[in-house]
C-alpha positions, 0 to 999 in steps of 0.5 A: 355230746356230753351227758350227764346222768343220775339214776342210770342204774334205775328203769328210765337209765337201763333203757335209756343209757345204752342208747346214748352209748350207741349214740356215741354220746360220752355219759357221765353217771352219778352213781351209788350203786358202782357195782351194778353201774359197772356190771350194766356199762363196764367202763363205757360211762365215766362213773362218779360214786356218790358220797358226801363230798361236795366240792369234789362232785362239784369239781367233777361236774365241771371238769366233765363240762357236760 
C-alpha cells in the first residue's frame, strides 16, 4: 500500500514508520528535517523536503498517487 506520512521524523513517526516498512508498505514522507529523515530511514521512504512550492508538492503527491 501507498502511504503518505507527515511528521515522520517525530514520536508517532519514529515508532510508526519502521512498522509500515516491515509491512512492505512504500512510504512517501513530507520532510523538513532531510537529514534526520535519512539518518532514521536512509533511502527506504520516498522523501519530499518541504519548502514553499505548492505546485510541485502538489505534483508529488499525485505522481506517489498514495
Amino acid at each position: 500500500m501507498k502511504i503518505l506520512i507527515t511528521g515522520s521524523t517525530g514520536f508517532v513517526g519514529r515508532n510508526l514508520v519502521p512498522k509500515l516498512l516491515n509491512n512492505k508498505h512504500d512510504i512517501l514522507e513530507l520532510t523538513i528535517e532531510q537529514e534526520l529523515s535519512e539518518q532514521l530511514y536512509v533511502d527506504r521512504t520516498h522523501k519530499y523536503i518541504v519548502d514553499d512550492n505548492q505546485e510541485e508538492l502538489v505534483n508529488c503527491i499525485e505522481h506517489f498517487n498514495p
